[in-house]
C-alpha positions as a Markdown table, in Angstrom:
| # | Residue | x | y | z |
|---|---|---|---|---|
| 1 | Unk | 0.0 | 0.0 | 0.0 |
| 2 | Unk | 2.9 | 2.5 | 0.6 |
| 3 | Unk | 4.4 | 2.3 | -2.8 |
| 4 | Unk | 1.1 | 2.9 | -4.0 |
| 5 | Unk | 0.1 | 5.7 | -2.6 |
| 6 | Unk | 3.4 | 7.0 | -2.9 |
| 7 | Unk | 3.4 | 6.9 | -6.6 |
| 8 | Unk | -0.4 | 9.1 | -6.4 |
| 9 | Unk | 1.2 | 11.5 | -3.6 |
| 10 | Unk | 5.0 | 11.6 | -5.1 |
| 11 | Unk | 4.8 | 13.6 | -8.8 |
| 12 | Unk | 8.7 | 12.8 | -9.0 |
| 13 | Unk | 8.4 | 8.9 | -8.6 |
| 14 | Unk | 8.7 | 7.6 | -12.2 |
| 15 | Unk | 6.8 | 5.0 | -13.7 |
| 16 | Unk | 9.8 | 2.9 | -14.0 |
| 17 | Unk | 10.7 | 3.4 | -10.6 |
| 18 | Unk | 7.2 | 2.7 | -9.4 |
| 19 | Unk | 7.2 | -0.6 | -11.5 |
| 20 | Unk | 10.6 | -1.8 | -9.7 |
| 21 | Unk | 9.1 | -0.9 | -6.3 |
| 22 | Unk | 5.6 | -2.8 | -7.3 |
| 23 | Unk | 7.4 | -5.9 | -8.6 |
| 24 | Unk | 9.3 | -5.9 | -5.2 |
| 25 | Unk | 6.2 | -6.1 | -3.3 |
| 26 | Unk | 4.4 | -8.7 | -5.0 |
| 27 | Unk | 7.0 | -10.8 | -6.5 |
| 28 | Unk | 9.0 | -13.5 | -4.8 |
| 29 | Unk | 11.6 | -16.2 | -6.3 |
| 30 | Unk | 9.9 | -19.5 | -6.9 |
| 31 | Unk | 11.9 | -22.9 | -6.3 |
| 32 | Unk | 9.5 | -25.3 | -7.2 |
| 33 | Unk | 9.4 | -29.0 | -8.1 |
| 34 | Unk | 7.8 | -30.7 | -10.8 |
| 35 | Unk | 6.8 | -34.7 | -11.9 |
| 36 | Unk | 7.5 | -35.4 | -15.4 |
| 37 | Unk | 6.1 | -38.5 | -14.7 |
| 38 | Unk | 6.1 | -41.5 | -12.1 |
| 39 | Unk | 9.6 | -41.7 | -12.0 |
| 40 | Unk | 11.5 | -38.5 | -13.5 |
| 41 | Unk | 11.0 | -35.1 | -11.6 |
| 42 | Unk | 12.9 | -31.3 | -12.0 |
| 43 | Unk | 12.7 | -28.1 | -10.1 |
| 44 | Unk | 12.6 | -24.8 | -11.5 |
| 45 | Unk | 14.2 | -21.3 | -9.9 |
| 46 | Unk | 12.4 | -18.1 | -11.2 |
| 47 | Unk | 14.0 | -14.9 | -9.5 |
| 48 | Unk | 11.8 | -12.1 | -7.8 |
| 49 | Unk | 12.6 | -10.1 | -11.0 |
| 50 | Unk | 10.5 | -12.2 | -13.4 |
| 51 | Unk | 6.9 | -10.8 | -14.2 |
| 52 | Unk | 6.0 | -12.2 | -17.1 |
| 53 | Unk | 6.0 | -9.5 | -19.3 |
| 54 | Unk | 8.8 | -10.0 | -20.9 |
| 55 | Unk | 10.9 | -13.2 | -22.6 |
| 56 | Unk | 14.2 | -14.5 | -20.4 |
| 57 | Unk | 16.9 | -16.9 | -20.9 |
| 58 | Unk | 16.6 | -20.0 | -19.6 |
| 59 | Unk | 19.6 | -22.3 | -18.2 |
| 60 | Unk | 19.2 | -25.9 | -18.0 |
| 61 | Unk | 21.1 | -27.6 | -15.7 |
| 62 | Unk | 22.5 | -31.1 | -15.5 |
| 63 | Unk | 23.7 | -32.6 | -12.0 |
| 64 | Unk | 26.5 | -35.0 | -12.0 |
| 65 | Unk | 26.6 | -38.6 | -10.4 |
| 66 | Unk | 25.1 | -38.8 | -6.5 |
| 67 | Unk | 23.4 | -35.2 | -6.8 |
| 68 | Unk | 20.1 | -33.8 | -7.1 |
| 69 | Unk | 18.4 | -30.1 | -7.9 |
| 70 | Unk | 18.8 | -29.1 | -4.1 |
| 71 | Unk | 22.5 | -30.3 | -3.9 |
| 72 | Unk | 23.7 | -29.2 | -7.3 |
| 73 | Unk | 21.9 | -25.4 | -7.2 |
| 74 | Unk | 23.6 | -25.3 | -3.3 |
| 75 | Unk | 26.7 | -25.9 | -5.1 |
| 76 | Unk | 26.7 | -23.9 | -8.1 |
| 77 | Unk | 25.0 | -20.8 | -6.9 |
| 78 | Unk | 23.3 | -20.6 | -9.8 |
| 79 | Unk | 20.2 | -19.7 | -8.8 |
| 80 | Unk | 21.8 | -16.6 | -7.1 |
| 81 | Unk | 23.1 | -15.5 | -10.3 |
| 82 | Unk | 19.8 | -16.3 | -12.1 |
| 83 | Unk | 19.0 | -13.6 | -9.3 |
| 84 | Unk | 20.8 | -11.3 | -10.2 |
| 85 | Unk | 20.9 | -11.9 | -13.9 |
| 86 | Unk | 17.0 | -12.7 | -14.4 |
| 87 | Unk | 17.1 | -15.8 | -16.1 |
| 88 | Unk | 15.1 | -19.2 | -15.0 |
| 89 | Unk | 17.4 | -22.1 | -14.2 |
| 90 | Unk | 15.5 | -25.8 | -15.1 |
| 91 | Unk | 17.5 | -28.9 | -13.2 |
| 92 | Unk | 16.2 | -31.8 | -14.1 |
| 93 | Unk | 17.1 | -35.2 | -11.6 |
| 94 | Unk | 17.9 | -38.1 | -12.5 |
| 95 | Unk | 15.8 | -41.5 | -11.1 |
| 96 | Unk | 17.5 | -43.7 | -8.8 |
| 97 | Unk | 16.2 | -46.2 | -10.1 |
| 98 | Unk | 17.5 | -45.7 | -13.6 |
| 99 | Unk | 20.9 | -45.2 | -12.4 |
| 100 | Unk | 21.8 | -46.2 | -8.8 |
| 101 | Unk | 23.9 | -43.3 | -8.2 |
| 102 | Unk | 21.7 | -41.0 | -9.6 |
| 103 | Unk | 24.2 | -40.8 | -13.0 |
| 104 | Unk | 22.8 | -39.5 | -16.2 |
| 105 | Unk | 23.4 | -42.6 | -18.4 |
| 106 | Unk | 25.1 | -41.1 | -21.1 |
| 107 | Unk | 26.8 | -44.1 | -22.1 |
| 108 | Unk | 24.0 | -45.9 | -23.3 |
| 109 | Unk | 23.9 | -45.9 | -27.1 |
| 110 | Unk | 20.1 | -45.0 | -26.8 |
| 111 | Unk | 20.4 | -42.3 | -24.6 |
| 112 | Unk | 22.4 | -41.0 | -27.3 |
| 113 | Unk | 19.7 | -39.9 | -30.0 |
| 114 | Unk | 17.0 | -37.5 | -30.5 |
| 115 | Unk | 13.6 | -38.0 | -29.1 |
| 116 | Unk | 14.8 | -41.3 | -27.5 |
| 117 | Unk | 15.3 | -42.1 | -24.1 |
| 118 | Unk | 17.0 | -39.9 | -21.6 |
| 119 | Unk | 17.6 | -37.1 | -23.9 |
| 120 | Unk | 14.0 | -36.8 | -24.8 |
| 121 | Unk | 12.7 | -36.9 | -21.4 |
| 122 | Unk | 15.1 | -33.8 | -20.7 |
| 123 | Unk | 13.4 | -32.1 | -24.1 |
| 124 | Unk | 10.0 | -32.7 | -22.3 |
| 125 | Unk | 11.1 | -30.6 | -19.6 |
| 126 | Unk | 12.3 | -27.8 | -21.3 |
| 127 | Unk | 9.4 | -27.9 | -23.0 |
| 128 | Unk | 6.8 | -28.1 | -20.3 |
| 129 | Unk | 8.9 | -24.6 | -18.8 |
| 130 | Unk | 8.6 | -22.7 | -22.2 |
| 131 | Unk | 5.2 | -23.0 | -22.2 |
| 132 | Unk | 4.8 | -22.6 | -18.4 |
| 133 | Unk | 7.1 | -19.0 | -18.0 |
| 134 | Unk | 8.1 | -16.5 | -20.7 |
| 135 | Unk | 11.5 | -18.1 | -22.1 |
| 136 | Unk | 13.3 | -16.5 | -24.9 |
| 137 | Unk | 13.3 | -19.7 | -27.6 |
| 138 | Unk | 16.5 | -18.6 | -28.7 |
| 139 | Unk | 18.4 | -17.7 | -25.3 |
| 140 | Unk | 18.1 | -21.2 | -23.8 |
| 141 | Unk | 21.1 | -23.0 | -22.7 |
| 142 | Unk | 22.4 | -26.0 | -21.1 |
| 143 | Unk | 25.5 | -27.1 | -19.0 |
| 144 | Unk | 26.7 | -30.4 | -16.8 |
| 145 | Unk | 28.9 | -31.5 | -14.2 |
| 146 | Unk | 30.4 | -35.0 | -14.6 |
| 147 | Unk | 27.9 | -37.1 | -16.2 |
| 148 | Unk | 26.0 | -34.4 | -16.7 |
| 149 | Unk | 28.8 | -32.9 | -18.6 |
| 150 | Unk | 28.9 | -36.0 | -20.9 |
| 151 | Unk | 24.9 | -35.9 | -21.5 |
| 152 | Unk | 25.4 | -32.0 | -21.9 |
| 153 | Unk | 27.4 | -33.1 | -24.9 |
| 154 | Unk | 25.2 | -35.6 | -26.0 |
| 155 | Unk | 22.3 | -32.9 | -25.9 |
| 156 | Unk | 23.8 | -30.7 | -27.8 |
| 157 | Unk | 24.3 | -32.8 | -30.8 |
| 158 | Unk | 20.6 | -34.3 | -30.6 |
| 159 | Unk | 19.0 | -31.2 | -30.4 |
| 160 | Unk | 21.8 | -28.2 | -31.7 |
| 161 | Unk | 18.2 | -26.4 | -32.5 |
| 162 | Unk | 17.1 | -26.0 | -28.9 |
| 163 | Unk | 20.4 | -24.4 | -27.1 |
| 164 | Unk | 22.2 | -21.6 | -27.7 |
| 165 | Unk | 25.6 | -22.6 | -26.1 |
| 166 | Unk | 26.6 | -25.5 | -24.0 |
| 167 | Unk | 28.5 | -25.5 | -21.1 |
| 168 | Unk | 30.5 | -29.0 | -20.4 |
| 169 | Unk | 32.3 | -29.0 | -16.4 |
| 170 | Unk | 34.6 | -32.1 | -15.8 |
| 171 | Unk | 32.8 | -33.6 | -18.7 |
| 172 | Unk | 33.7 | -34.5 | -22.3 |
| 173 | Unk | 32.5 | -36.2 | -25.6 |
| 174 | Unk | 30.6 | -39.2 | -25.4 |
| 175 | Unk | 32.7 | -40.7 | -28.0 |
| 176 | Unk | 32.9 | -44.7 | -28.4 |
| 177 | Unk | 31.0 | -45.5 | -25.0 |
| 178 | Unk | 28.0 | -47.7 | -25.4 |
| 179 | Unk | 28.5 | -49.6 | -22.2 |
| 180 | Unk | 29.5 | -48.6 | -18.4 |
| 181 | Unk | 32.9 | -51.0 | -19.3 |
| 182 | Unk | 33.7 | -48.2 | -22.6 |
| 183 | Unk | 32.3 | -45.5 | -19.9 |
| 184 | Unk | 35.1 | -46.3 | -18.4 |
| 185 | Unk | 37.9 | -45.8 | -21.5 |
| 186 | Unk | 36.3 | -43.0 | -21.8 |
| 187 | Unk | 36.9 | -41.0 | -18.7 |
| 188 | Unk | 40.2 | -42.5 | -18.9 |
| 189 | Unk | 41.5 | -41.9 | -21.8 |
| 190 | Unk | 39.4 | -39.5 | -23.3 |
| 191 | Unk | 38.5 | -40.4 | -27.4 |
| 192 | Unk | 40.8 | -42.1 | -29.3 |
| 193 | Unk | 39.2 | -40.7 | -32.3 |
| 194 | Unk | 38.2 | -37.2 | -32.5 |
| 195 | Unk | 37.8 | -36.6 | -36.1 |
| 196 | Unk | 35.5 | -39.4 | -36.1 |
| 197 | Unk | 33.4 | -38.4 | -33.3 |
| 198 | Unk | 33.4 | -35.2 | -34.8 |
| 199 | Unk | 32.0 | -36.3 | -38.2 |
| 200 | Unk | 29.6 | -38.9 | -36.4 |
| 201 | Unk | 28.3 | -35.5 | -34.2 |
| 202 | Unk | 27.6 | -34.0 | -37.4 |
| 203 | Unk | 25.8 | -36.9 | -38.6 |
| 204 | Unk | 23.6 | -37.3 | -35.8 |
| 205 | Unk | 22.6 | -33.4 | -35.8 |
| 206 | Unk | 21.0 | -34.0 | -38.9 |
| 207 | Unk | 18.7 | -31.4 | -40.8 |
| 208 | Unk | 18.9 | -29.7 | -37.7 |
| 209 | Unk | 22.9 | -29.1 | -37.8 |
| 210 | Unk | 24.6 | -26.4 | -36.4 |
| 211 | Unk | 27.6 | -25.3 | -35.1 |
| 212 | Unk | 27.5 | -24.8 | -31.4 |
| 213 | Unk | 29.6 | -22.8 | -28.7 |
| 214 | Unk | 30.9 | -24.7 | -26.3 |
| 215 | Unk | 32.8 | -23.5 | -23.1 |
| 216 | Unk | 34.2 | -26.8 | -20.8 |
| 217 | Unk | 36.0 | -26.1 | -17.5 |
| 218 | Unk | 37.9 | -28.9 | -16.1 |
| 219 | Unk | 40.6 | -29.8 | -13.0 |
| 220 | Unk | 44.1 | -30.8 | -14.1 |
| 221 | Unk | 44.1 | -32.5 | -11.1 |
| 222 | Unk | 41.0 | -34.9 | -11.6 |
| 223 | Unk | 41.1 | -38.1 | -11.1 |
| 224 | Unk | 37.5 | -39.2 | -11.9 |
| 225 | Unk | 37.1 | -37.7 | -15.7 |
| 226 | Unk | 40.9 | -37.7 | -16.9 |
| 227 | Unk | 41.1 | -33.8 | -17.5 |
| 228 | Unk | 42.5 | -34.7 | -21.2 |
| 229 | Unk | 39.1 | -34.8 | -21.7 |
| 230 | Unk | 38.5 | -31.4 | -22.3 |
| 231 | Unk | 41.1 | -31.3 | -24.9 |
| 232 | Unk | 39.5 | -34.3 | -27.2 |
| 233 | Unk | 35.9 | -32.6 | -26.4 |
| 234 | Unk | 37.5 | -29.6 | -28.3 |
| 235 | Unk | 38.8 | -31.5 | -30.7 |
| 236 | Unk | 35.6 | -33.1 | -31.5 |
| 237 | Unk | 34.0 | -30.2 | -31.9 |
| 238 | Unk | 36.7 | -28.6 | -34.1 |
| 239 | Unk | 36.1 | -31.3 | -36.3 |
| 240 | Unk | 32.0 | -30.5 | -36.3 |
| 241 | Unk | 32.8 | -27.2 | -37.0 |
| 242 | Unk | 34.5 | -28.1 | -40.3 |
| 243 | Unk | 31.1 | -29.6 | -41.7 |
| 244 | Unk | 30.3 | -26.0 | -41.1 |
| 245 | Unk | 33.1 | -24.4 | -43.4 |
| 246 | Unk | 34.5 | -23.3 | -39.8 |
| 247 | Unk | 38.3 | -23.3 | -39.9 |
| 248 | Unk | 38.9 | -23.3 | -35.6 |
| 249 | Unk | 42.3 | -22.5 | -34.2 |
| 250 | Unk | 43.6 | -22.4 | -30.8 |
| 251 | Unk | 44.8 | -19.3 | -28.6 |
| 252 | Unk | 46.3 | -19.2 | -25.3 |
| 253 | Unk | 44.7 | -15.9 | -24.6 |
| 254 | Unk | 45.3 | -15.5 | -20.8 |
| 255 | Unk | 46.8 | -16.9 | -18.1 |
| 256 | Unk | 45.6 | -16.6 | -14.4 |
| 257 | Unk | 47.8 | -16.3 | -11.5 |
| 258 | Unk | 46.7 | -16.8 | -8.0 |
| 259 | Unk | 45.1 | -13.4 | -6.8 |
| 260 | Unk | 45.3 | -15.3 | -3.1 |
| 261 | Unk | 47.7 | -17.9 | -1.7 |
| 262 | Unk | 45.0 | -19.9 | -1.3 |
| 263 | Unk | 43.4 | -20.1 | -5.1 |
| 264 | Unk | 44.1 | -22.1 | -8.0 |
| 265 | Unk | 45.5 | -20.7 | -11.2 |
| 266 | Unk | 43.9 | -21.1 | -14.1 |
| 267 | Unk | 44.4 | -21.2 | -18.2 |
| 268 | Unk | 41.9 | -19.9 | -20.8 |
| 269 | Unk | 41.8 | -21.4 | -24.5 |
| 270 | Unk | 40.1 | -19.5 | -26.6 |
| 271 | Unk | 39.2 | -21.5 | -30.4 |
| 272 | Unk | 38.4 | -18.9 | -32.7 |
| 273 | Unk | 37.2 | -18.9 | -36.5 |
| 274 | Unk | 39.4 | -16.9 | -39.5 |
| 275 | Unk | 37.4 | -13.5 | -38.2 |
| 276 | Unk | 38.8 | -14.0 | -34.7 |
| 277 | Unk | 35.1 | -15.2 | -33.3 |
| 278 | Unk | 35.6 | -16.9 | -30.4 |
| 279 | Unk | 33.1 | -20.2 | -31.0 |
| 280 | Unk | 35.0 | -21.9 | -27.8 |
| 281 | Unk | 36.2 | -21.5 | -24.5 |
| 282 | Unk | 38.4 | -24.3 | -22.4 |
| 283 | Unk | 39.4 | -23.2 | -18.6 |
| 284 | Unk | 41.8 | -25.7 | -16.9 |
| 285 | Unk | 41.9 | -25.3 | -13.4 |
| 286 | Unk | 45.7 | -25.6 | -12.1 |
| 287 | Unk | 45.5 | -27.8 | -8.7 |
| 288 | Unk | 42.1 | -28.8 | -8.8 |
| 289 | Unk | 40.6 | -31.8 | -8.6 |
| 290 | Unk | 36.9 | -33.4 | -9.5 |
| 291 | Unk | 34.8 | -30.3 | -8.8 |
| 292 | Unk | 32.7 | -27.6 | -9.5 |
| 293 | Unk | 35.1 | -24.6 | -9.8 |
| 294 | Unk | 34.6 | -21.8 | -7.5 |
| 295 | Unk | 31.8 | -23.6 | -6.1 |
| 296 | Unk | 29.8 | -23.3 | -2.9 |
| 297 | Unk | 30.9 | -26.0 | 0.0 |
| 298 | Unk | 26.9 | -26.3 | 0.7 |
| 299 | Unk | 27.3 | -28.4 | -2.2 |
| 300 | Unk | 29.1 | -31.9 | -2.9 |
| 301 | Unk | 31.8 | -31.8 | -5.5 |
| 302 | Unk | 32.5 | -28.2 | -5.3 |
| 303 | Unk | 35.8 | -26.2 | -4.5 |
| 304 | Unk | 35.9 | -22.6 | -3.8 |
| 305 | Unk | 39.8 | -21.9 | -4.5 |
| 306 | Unk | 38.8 | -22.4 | -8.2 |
| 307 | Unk | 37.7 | -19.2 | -10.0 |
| 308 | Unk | 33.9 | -19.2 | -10.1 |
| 309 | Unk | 32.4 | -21.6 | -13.1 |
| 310 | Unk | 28.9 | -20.3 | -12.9 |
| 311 | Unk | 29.6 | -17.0 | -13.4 |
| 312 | Unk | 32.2 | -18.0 | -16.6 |
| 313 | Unk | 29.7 | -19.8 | -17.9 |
| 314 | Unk | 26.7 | -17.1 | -17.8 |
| 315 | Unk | 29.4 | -15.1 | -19.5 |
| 316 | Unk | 30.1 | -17.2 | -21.9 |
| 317 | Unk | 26.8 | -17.8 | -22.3 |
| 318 | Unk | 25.8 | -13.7 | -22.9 |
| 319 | Unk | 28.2 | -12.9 | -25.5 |
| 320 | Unk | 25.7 | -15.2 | -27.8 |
| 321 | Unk | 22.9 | -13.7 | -27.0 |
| 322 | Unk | 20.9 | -12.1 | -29.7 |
């Protein structure tokens, strides 16, 4: 009642500034879960600052192996950005009962395909929020941790129509696993065949093929995905991108020195096209080990002395924007 009277009694209180105070009075953050069905379910953050009125990103975000929405937002922070930033974060969780450990099953060969298994029951989501809240169609994007790093990837090449970027933490390129035995390989050794995984991505995109930006973030230290995964993820992209005419070369651009004794360096990779467009971003974390960079400790698999991933990502995530 006071904002409203004060906009009738104050002639210098501007429309904007009565809409900011309005919205602050009857608009909270929602953190809400949904069922997709008996067995699959996903929460959604909307911040204080969404009305409705107009179209907003939308971030989709893949746990890793033993989380869950509440764990892996805790960690991240990402609703907190979303926050500040005003975009809607979707998490969708995994079912014990598909996976034990609560892992994405990326390595399934039919979890690997558009509109089949896993992948489409994420696509159901997404689609359930876009018609739910105001998204921007073409702002939505998606990252992972872990196994959700290697379905991340996966996603991206079933549906390169849906996201906008693709953000890829301690993850990499699904490659030759069909099996939790070539799982294995593949965390370890990363692909043995990039430019085939490469062509095969393109294949698999299909009429709906496009080149997409990818930014992966990875501990040199980690002992769970080997980090020269990040390196063959890029390469299998860069091999994508050639179906695309795209001619991607690698630049050290900076490198990160500890701004406290007790923080990890870091080294950015930027892959950019002839015109200098950066199309991809690596960020190896000196030091650290199987973890969400920069993370919050209210969170498994997080480490604070790393510089913060959520907020490289969102970064990332703006400069391809429309």
């Amino acid at each position: 009642m006071n904002t409203l009277c004060s906009f009738f009694m104050n002639p210098v209180l501007t429309t904007s500034r009565f809409l900011i105070e309005l919205q602050s009075v009857f608009f909270h953050p929602i953190w809400k879960e949904y069922n997709y069905d008996d067995y699959f379910t996903y929460k959604v953050y909307v911040p204080s600052t969404y009305t409705g009125l107009s179209k907003v990103p939308l971030i989709v975000m893949l746990h890793g192996c033993q989380q869950d929405a509440d764990d892996f937002a805790a960690g991240t922070e990402m609703n907190k950005l979303a926050e500040e930033k005003g975009f809607i974060v979707l998490y969708p969780q995994m079912n014990s009962f598909a996976n034990s450990n609560g892992c994405w099953n990326w390595f399934y060969e039919y979890n690997q395909f558009r509109d089949n298994g896993e992948p489409e029951i994420i696509k159901d989501m997404i689609d359930h929020i876009t018609t739910k809240y105001a998204i921007n169609s073409t702002n939505i994007y998606l990252a992972g941790m872990s196994a959700g790093g290697f379905m991340a990837n996966v996603l991206a090449i079933a549906y390169p129509d849906v996201f906008k970027a693709v953000a890829i933490h301690s993850g990499g390129s699904n490659s030759y696993a069909v099996d939790l035995i070539t799982a294995a390989q593949v965390m370890l050794y990363g692909s043995l065949n990039p430019e085939f995984d490469g062509d095969e991505a393109y294949k698999r995109m299909g009429n709906f093929a496009r080149p997409i930006p990818i930014i992966t973030l990875h501990g040199q230290s980690d002992t769970v995905v080997n980090p020269v995964n990040a390196s063959t993820l890029i390469q299998q992209w860069i091999y994508t991108y050639k179906h695309f005419g795209l001619a991607i070369h690698e630049n050290a651009t900076s490198y990160t020195s500890k701004e406290k004794e007790n923080h990890y360096s870091y080294i950015t990779y930027d892959y950019v096209d002839t015109k200098n467009k950066i199309w991809m971003k690596k960020i190896m974390v000196e030091g650290m080990e199987h973890a969400w960079s920069g993370g919050n400790s209210n969170g498994s698999n997080t480490d604070p002395k790393g510089p913060n991933a959520s907020k490289m990502i969102w970064d990332f995530f703006e400069e391809q924007k429309d």
